[in-house]
C-alpha positions in Angstrom: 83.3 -24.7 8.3 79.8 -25.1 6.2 76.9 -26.4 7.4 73.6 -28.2 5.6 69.9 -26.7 5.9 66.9 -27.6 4.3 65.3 -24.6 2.4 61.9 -23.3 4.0 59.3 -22.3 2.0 57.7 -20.2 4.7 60.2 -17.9 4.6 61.4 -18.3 -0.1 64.8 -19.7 0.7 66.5 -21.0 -2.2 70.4 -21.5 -1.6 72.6 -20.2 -4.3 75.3 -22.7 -5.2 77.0 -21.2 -8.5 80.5 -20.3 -8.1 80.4 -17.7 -11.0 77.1 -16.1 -9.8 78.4 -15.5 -6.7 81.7 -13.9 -8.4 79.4 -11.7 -10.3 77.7 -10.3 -7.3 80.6 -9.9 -5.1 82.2 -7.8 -8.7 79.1 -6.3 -9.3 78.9 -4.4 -6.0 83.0 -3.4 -6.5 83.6 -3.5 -2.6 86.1 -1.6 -1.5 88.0 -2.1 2.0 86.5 0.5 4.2 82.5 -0.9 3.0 80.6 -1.5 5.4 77.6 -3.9 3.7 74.0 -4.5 4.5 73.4 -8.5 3.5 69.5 -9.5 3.6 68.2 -12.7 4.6 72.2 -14.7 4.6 71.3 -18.0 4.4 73.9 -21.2 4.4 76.7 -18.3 4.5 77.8 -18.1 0.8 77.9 -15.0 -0.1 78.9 -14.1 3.2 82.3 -15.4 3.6 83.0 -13.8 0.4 81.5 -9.8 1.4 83.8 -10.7 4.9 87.1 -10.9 3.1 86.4 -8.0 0.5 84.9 -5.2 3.0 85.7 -3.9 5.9 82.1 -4.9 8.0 79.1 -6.9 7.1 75.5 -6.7 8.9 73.8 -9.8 7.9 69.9 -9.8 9.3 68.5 -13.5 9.1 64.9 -14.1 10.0 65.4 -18.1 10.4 66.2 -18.6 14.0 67.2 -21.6 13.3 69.8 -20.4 10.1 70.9 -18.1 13.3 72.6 -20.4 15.3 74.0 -22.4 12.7 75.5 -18.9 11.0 77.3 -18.1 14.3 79.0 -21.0 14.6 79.9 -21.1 10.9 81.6 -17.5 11.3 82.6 -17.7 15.1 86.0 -16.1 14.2 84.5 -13.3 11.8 85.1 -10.4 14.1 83.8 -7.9 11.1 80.0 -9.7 11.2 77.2 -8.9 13.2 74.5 -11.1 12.5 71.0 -9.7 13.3 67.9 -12.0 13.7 64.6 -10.7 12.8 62.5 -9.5 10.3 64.4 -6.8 8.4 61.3 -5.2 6.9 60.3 -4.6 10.8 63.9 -4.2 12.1 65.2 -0.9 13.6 68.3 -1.1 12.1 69.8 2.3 13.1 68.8 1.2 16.6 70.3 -2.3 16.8 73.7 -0.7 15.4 73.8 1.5 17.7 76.3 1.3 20.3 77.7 -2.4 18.2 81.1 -0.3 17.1 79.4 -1.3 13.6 78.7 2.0 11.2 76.0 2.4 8.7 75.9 0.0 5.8 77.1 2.5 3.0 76.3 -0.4 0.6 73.3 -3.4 0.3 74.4 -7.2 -1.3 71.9 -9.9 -1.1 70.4 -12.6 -2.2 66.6 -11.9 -1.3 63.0 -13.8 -0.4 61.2 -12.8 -4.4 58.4 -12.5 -2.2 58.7 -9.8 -0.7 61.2 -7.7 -3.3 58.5 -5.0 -3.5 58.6 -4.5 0.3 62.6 -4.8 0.6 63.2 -2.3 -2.6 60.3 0.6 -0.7 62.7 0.4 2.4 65.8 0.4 1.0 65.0 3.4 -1.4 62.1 4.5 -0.2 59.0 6.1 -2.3 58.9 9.4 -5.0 56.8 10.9 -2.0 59.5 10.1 0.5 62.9 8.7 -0.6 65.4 7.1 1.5 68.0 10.2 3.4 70.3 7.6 4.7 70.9 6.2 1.1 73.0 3.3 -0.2 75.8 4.3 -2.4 75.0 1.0 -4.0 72.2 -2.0 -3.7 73.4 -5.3 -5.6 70.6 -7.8 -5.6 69.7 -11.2 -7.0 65.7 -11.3 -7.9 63.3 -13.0 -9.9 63.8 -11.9 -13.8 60.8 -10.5 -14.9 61.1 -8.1 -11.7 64.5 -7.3 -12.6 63.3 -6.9 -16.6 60.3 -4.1 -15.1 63.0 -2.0 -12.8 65.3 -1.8 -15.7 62.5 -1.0 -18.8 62.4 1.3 -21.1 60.0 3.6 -21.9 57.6 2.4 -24.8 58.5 -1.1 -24.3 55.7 -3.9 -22.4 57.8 -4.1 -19.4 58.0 -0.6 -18.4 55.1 -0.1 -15.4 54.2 1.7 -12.4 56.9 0.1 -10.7 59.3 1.2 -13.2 58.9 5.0 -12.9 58.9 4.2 -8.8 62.0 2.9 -8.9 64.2 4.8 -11.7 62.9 8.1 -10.2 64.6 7.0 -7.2 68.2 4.7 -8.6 69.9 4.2 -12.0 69.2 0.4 -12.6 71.1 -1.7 -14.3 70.9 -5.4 -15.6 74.0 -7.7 -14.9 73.3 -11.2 -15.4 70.8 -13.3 -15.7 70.7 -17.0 -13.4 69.7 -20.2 -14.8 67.1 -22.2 -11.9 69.6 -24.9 -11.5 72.3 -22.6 -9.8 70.2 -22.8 -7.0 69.1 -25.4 -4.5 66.0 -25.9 -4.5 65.8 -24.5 -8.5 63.1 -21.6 -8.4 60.4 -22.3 -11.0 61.5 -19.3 -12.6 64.8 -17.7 -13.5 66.3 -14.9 -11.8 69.0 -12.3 -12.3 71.1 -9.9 -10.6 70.7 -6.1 -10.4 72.4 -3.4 -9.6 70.5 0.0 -8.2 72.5 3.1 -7.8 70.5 5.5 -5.7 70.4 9.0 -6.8 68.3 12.4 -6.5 66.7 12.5 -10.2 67.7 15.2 -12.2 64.5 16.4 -13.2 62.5 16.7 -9.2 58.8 16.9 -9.0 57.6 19.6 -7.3 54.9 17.8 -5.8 55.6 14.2 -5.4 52.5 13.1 -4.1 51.1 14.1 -7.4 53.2 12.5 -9.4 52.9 9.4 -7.5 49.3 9.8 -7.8 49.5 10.2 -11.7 51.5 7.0 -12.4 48.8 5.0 -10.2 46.1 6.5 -11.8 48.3 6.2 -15.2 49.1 2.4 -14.8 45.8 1.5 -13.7 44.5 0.2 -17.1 47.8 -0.2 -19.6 45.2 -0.7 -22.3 44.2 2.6 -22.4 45.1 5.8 -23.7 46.9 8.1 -20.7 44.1 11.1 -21.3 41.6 8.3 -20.4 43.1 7.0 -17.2 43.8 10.5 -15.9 40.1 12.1 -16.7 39.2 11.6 -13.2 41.7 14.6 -12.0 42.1 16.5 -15.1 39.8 17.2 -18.2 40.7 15.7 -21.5 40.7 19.3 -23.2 43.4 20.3 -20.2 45.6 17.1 -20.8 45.4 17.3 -24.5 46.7 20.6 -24.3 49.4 20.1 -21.6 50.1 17.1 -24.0 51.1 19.6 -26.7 53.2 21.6 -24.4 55.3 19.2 -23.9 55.2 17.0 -27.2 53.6 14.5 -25.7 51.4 12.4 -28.8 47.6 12.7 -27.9 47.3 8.6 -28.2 49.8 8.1 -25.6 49.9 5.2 -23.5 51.3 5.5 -19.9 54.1 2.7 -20.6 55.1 5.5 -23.4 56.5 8.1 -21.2 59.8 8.1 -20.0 60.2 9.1 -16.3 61.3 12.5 -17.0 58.5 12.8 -19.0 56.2 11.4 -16.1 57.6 14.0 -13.9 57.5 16.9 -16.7 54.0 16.1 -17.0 53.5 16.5 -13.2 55.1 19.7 -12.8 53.0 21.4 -15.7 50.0 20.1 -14.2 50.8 21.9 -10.9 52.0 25.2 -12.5 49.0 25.3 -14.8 46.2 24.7 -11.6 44.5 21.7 -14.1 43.8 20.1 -11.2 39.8 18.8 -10.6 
């Protein structure tokens, strides 16, 4: 059965429509028959019908009421769905599952508002200062492509940001397609791409994370500076420079310059040396 809707801005809805994009999500996330799958924000049912015949249980939260109804009709016979409405960046998931006969989602496909990506990726990974426990052993997503370009930058390139060193010292991210505007309906002004995010404990951990969060703020504030600039509110220049050297770091550095190991590196040293104003 499929069903028509018209796409509300309110809440970003853009319904993908390509066959192939689809296949690469679906591939991407290599579902295996005992996943149980966390789908954000389902929409017409698309991508749906295709994570019900691959895994073994899907948790779909929709925050269109009106999407809802026409979603539980659509997949009336689907006794391996539980569709959720609500807002999922409010919803208590481990509370509405409880007692459903669903388990944890061990895995996150979706399709999701590019408004709030920010907000979606911070509770599905969580932050340096406090990561996710409950973890994902995978998070396949389809986002706008300059986001997915800044998650999966490298050091000493333009895109690599604040938001970069957030995420990678939190998930391996990796880039698998990019989406042309007119695979969906409405076409976004802009074209997206799929992602892939494989959470992990970083190799190298920061002994204080709130400091290293802290220093990648303070670090990203002003990309056109030098680092030892946009640090000399916490630490003296003569400090830096020298910590620099420890760990050789170039004295001209800029913060889009450091990889994330280096970020965290640069943290640690900080803390064991007491350069702290």
């Amino acid at each position: 059965m499929t069903f028509s809707a018209r796409p509300r801005k309110q809440f970003g809805q853009h319904w993908l429509q390509s066959e192939t994009v689809l296949s690469k999500i679906v591939e991407a996330a290599a579902l295996k028959n005992d996943d149980c799958i966390l789908e954000i924000g389902p929409g017409t049912g698309v991508l749906t019908h295709r994570l019900l015949s691959q895994a073994q249980q899907v948790v779909a939260v929709e925050i269109d009421y009106d999407l809802c109804h026409k979603l539980v009709a659509k997949f009336a016979g689907a006794q391996n769905l539980l569709l959720l409405q609500g807002d999922f960046l409010t919803m208590n998931l481990t509370e509405k599952l409880s007692g459903s006969g669903f388990q944890d989602p061990n895995k996150v496909v979706a399709n999701i508002p590019y408004y709030i990506t920010g907000p979606i990726l911070e509770r599905l990974l969580g932050t340096i200062i406090q990561p996710q426990i409950a973890s994902f052993d995978q998070i396949v997503l389809l986002v706008q492509q300059d986001i997915a370009n800044r998650l999966c930058a490298q050091s000493g390139t333009k895109t690599f940001g604040g938001l970069t060193v957030k995420v990678q010292y939190l998930a391996d991210c990796e880039i698998i397609c990019s989406v042309p505007p007119k695979a969906f309906h409405p076409p976004p002004k802009v074209w997206s791409a799929v992602i892939r995010l494989s959470p992990r404990p970083f190799p190298l951990q920061a002994q204080d994370p709130q400091l290293l969060q802290q220093l990648v703020k303070l670090g990203f504030a002003n990309k056109r500076k030098m680092l030892r600039n946009n640090l000399s509110s916490i630490i003296e220049r003569s400090q830096l420079l020298a910590l620099f050297e420890m760990l050789n770091i170039a004295d001209n550095v800029r913060a889009e310059d450091l990889s994330v190991a280096e970020w965290v590196s640069l943290s640690n040293k900080m803390l064991e040396q007491g350069h702290l104003t």
